[in-house]
RONU-960149 format. One line per 8 residues: number of its first residue (from 1); their letters; for each residue x, y, z of N, C-alpha, C. Coordinates in nm, 4 decimals. Example, Ala and Ser with C-alpha at 12.3 -4.5 7.8 and 13.67 -1.06 7.14 Angstrom:
<pts>
1 = AS = 1.3190:-0.5690:0.7800:1.2300:-0.4500:0.7800:1.3200:-0.3300:0.7800  1.2850:-0.2250:0.7080:1.3670:-0.1060:0.7140:1.2900:0.0030:0.7870 $
</pts>
This chain:
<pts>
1 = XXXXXXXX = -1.6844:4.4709:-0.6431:-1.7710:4.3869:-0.7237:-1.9140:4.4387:-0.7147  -1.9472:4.4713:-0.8249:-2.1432:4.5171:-0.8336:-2.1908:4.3383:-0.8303  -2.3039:4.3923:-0.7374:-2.3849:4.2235:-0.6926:-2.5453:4.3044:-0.7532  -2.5860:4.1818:-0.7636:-2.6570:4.1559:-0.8539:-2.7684:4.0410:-0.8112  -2.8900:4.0175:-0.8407:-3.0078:3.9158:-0.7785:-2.9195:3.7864:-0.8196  -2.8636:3.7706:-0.9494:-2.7798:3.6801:-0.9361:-2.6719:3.6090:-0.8630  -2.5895:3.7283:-0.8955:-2.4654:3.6962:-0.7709:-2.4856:3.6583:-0.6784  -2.6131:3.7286:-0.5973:-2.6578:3.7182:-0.4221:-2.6840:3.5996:-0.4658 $
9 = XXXXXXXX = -2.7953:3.5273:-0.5223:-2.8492:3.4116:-0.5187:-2.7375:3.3122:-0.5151  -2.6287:3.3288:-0.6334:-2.5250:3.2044:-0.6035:-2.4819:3.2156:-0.4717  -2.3761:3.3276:-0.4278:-2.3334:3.3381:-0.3192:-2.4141:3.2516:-0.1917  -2.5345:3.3041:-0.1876:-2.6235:3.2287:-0.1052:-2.6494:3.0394:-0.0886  -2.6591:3.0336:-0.2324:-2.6488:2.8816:-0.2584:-2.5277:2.8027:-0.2112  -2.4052:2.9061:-0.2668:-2.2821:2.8316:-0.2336:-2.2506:2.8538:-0.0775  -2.3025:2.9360:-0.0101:-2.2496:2.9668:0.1438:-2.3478:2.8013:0.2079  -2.5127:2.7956:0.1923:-2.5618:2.6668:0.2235:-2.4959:2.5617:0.1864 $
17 = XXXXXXXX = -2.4285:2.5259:0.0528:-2.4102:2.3995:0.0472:-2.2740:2.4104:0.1317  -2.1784:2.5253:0.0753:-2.0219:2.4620:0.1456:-2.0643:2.4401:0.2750  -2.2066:2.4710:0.4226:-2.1891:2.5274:0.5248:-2.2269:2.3169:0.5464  -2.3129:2.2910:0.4370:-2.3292:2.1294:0.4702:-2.2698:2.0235:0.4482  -2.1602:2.0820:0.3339:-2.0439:1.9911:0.3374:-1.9546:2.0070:0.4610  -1.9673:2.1436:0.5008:-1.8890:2.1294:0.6215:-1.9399:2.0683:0.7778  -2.0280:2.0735:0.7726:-2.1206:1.9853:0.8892:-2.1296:1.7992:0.8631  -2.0971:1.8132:0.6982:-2.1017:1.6597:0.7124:-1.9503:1.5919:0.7199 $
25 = XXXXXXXX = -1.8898:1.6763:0.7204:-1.7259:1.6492:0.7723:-1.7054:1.6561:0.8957  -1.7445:1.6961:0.9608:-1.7327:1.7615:1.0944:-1.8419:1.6304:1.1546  -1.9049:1.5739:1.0791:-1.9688:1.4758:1.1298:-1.8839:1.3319:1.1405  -1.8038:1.3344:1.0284:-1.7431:1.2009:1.0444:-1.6599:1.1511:1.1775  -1.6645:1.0408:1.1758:-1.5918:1.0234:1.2945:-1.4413:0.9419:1.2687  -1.3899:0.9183:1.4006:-1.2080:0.8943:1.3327:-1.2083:0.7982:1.2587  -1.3117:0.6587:1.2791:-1.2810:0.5628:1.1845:-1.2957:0.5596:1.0359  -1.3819:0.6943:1.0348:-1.3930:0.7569:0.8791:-1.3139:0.7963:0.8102 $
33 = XXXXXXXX = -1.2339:0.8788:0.8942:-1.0913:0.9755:0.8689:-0.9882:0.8761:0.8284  -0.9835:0.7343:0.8760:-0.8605:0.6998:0.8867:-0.7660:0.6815:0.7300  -0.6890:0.7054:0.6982:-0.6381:0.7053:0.6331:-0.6495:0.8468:0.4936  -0.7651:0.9439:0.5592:-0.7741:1.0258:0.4875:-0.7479:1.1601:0.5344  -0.7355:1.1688:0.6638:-0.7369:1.3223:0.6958:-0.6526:1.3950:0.6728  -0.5646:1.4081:0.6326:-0.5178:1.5379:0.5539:-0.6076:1.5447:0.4074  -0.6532:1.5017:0.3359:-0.7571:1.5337:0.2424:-0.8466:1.5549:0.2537  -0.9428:1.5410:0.3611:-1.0447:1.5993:0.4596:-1.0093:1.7247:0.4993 $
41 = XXXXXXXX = -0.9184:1.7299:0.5448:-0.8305:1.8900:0.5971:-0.8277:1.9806:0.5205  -0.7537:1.9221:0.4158:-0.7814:2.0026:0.2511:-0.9368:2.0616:0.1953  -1.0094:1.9472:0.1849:-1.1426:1.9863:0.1542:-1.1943:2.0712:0.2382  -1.1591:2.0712:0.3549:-1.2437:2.1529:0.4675:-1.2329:2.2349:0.4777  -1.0669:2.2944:0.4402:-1.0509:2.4497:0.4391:-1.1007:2.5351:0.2999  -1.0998:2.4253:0.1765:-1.1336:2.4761:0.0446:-1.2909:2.5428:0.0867  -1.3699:2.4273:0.1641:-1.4974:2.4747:0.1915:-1.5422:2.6411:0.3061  -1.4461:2.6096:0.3885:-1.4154:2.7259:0.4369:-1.4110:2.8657:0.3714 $
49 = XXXXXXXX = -1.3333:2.8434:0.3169:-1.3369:2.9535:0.2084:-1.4129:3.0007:0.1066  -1.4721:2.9250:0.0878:-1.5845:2.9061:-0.0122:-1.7020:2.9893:0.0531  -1.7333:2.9324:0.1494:-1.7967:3.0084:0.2484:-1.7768:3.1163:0.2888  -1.6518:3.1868:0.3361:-1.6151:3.3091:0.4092:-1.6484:3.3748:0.2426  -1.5757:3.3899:0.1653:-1.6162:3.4677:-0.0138:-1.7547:3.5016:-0.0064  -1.8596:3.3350:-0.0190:-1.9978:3.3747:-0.0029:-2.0534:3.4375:0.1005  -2.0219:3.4092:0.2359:-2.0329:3.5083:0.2993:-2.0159:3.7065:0.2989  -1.8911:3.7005:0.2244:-1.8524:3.8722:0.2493:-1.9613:3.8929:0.1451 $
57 = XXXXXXXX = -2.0107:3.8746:0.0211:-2.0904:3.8472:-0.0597:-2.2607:3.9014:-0.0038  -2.3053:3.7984:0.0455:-2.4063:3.8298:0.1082:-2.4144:3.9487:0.2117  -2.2880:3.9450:0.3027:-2.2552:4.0455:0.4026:-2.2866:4.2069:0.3176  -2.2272:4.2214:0.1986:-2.2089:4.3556:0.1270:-2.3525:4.3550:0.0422  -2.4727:4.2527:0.0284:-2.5411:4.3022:-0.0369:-2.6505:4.3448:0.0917  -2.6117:4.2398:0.2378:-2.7391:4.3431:0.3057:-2.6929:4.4636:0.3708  -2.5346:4.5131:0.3341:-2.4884:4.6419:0.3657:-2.5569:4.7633:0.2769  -2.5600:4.6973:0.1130:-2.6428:4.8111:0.0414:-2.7701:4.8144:0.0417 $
65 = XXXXXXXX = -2.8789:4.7244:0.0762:-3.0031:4.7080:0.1229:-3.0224:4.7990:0.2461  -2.9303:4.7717:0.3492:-2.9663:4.8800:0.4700:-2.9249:5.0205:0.4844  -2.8385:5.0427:0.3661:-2.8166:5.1560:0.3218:-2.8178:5.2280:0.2026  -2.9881:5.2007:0.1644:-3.0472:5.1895:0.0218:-3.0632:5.3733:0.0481  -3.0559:5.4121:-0.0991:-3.0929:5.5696:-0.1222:-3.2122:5.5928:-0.1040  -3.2757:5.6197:-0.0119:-3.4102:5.6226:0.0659:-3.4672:5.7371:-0.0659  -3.4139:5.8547:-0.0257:-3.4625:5.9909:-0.0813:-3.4487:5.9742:-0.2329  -3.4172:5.8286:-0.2988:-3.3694:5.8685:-0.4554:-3.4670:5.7504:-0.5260 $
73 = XXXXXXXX = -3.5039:5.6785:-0.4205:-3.6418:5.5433:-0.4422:-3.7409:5.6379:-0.4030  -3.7924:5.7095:-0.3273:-3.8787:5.7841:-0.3031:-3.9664:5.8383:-0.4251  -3.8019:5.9061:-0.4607:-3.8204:6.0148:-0.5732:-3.8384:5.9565:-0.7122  -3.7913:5.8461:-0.7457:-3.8157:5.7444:-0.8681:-3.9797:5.7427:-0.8543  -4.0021:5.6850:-0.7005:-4.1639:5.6380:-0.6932:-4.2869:5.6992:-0.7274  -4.2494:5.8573:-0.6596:-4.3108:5.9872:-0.7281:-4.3223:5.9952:-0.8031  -4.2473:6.0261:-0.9093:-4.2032:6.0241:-1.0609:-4.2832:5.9261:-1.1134  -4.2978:5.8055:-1.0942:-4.2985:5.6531:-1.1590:-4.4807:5.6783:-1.1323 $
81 = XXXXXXXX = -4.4985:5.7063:-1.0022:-4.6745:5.7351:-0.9893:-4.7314:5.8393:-1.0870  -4.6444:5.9537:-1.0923:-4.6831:6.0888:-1.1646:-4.7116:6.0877:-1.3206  -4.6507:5.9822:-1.3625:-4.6206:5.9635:-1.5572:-4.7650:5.8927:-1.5944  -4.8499:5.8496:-1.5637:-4.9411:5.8074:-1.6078:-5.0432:5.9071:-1.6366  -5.0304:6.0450:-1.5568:-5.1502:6.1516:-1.5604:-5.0895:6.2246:-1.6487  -4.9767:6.2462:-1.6618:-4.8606:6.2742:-1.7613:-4.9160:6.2205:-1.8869  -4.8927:6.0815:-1.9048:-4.9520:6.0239:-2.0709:-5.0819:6.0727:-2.0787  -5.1641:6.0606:-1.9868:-5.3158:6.0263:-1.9836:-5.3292:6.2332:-2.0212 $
89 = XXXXXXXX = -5.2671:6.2854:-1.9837:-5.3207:6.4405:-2.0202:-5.2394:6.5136:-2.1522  -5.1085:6.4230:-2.2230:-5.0566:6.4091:-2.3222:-5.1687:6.3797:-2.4358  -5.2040:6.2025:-2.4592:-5.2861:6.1722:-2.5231:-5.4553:6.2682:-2.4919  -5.4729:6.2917:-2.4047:-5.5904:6.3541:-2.3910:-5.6142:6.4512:-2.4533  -5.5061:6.5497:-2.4498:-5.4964:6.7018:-2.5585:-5.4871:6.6768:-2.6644  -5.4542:6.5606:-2.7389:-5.4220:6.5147:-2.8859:-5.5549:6.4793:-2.9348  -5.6016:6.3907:-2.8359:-5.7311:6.3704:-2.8829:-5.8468:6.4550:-2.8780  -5.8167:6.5764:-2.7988:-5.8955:6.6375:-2.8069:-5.9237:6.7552:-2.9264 $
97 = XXXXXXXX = -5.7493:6.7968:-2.9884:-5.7398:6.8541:-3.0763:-5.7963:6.8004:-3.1783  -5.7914:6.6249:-3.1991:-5.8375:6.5472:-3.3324:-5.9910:6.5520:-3.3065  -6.0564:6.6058:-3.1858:-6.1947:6.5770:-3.2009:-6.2624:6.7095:-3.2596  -6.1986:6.8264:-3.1968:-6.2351:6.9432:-3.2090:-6.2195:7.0238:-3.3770  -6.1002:6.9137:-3.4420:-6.0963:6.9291:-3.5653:-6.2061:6.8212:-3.6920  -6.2055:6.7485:-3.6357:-6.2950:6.6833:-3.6834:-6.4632:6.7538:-3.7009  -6.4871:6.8009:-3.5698:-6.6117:6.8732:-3.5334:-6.6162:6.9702:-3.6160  -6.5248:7.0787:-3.6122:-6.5291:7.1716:-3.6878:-6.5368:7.1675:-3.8539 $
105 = XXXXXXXX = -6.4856:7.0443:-3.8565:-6.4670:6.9479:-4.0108:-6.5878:6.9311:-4.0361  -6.6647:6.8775:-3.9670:-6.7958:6.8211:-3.9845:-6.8952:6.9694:-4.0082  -6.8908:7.0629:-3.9260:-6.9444:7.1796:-3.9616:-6.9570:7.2356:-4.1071  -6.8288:7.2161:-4.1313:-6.7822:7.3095:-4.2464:-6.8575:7.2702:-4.3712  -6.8550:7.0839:-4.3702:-6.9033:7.0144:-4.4539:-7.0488:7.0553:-4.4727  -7.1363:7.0566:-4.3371:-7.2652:7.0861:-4.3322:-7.3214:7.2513:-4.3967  -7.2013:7.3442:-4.4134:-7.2281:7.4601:-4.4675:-7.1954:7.4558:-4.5625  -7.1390:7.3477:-4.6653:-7.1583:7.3561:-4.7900:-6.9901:7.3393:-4.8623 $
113 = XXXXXXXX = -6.9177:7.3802:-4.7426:-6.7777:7.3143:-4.7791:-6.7051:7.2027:-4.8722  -6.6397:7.2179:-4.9237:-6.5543:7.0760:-4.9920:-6.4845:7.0767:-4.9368  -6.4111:6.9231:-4.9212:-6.2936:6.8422:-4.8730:-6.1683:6.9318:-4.9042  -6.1768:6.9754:-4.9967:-6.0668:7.0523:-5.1256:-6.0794:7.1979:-4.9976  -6.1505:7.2534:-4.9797:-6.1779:7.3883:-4.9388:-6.1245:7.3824:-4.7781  -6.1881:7.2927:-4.7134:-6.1303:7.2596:-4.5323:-5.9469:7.3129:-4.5125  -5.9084:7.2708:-4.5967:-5.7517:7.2751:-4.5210:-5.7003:7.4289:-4.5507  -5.8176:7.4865:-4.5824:-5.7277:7.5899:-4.6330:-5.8401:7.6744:-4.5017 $
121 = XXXXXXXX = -5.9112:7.6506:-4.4472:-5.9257:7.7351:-4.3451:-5.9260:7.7084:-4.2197  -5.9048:7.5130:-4.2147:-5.8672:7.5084:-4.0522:-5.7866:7.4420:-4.0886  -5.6882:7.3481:-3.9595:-5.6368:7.2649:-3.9794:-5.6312:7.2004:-3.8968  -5.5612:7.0630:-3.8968:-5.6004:6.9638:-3.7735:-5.4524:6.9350:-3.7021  -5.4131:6.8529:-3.6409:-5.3154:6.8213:-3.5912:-5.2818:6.7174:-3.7036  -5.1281:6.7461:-3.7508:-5.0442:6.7219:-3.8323:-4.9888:6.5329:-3.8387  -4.9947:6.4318:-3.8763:-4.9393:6.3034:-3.8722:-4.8558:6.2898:-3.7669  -4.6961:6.3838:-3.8357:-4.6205:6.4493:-3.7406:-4.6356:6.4596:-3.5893 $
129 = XXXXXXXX = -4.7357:6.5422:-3.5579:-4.7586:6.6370:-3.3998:-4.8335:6.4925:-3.3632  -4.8713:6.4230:-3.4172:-4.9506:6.2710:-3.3718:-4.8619:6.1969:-3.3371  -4.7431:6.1662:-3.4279:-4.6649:6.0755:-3.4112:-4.5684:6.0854:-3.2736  -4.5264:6.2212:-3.2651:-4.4643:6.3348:-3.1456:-4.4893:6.2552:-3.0236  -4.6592:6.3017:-3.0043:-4.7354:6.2414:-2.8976:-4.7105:6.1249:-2.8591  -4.7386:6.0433:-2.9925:-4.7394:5.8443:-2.9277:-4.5872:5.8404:-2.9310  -4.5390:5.9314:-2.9600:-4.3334:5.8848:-2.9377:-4.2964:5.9328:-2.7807  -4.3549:6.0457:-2.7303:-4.3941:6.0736:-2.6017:-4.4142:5.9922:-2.5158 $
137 = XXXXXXXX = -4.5100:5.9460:-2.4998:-4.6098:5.8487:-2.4096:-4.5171:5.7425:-2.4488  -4.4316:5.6916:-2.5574:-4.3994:5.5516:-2.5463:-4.2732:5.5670:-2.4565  -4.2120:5.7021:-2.4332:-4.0885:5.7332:-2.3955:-4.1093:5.7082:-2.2025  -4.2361:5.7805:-2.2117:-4.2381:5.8189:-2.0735:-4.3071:5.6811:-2.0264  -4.3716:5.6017:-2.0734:-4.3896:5.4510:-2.0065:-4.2327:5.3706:-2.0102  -4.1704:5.4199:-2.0921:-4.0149:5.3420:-2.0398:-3.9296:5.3991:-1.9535  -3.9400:5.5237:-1.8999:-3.9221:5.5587:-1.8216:-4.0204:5.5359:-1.6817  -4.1013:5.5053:-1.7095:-4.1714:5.5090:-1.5833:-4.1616:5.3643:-1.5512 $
145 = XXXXXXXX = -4.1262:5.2374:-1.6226:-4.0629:5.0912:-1.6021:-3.9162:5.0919:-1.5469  -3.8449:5.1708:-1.5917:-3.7307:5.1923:-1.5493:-3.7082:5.2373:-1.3889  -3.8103:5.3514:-1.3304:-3.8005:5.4070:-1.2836:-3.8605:5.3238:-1.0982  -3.9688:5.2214:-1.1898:-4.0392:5.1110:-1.0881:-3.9237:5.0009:-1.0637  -3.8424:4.9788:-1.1610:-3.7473:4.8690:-1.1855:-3.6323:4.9639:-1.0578  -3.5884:4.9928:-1.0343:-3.4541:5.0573:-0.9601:-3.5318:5.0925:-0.8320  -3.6709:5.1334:-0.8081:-3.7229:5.1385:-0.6645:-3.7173:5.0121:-0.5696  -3.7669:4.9031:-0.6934:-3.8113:4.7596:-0.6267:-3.6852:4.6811:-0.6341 $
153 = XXXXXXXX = -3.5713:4.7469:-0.7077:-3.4050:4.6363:-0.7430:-3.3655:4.6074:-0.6281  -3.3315:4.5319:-0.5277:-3.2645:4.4920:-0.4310:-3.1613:4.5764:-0.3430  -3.0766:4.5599:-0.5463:-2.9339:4.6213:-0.5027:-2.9416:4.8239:-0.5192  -3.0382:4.8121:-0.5835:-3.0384:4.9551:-0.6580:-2.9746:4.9739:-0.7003  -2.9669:4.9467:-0.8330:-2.8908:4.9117:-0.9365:-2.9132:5.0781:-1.0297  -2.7664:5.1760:-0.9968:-2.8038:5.3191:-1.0444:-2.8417:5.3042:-1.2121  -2.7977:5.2119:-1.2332:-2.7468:5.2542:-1.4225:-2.8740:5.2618:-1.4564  -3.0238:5.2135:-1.3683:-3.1559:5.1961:-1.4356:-3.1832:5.3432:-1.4469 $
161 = XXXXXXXX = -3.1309:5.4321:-1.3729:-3.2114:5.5704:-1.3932:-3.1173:5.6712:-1.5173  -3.0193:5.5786:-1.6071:-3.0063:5.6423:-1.7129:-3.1163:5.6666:-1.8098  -3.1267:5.7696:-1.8225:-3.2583:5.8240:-1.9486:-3.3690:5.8570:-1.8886  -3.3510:5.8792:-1.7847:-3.4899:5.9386:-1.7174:-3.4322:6.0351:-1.6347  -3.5480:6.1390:-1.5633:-3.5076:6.2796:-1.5641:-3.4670:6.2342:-1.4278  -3.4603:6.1580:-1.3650:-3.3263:6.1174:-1.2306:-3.2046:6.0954:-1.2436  -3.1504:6.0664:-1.4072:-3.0372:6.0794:-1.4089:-2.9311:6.1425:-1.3353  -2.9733:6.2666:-1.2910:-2.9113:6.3811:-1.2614:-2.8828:6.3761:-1.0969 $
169 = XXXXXXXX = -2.9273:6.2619:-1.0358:-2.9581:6.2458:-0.9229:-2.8676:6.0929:-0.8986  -2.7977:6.0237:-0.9909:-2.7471:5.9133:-0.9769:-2.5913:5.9480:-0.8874  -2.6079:5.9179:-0.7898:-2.4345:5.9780:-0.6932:-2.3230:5.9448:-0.7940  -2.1819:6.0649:-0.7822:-2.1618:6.0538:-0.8529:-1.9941:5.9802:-0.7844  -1.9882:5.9369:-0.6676:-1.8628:5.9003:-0.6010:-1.9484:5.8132:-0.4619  -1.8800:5.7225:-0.4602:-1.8979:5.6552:-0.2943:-1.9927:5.7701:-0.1697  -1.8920:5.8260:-0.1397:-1.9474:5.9405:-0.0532:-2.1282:6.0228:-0.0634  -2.1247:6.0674:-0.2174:-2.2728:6.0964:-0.2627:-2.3429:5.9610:-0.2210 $
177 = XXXXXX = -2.3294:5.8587:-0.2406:-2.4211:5.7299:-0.2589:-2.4272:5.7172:-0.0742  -2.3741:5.7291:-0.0296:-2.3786:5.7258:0.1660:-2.4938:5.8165:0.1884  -2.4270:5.9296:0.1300:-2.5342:6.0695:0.1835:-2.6360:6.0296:0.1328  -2.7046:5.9616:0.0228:-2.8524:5.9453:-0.0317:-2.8923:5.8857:0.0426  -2.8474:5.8040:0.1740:-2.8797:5.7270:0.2014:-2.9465:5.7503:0.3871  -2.9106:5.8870:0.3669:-2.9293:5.9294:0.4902:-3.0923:6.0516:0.5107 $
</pts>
């Protein structure tokens, strides 16, 4: 079973309450019982169980917590820190091409140039090569959410590092997922 902030949370809920239904049974005394204890008995073991489930539950999510992929959260984190100088030197060259064309635009005009005449001796960065860019940067901020999302997940939840360049790093059998962990 993949666990989940959810799952843990029920599990958790249901291990407290069955653990106080079972303390408040265990509280009654015989004159309480009388005429009921084998249905008390019944309930008690249903709760039992209820408990031991939520228990293995909780048991297996602080098994993958203490044996979280150290070296593969690390490496998300890196990554996840690194993408912002990434956008920031992406958009920076774009804008710098749109300034430097502009400038030169502005020159041309001042020597006597027409609008009509500019494209035919410089050119600027294309709608296209613009659009490229902001499709870029929008890619690599979802990757870099993705990448914060699976460092900070509980369970480390692999499927978050589909589409980002850790993919390649997601274990690919039980055994890989141990070793990351070492």
């Amino acid at each position: 079973m993949k666990i989940n902030q959810s799952i843990f949370n029920n599990a958790e809920h249901a291990h407290n309450r069955a653990e106080a239904v079972l303390q408040g049974l265990d509280a009654m005394t015989e004159a309480d019982r009388e005429g009921i204890n084998d249905a008390v008995l019944v309930v008690k073991n249903r709760f039992i169980q209820i408990k031991d489930e939520a228990k293995k539950i909780i048991d297996a999510a602080y098994e993958r917590h203490n044996n979280r992929p150290e070296k593969l959260i690390s490496m998300a984190l890196r990554v996840h820190h690194g993408i912002p100088l990434e956008i920031s030197r992406k958009m920076g060259s774009m804008q710098a091409e749109i300034r430097t064309f502009q400038q030169k635009k502005e020159d041309l005009i001042a020597k006597g140039f027409t609008l009509d005449e500019i494209p035919k001796i410089i050119q600027g960065p294309s709608d296209s090569e613009i659009e490229s860019v902001d499709s870029e940067c929008r890619a690599l901020s979802v990757e870099s959410a993705a990448l914060l999302k699976f460092a900070s997940d509980p369970f480390y939840d692999y499927s978050l590092l589909v589409g980002t360049r850790l993919e390649c790093e997601i274990p690919q059998t039980e055994a890989e997922e141990e070793n990351q962990a070492d």
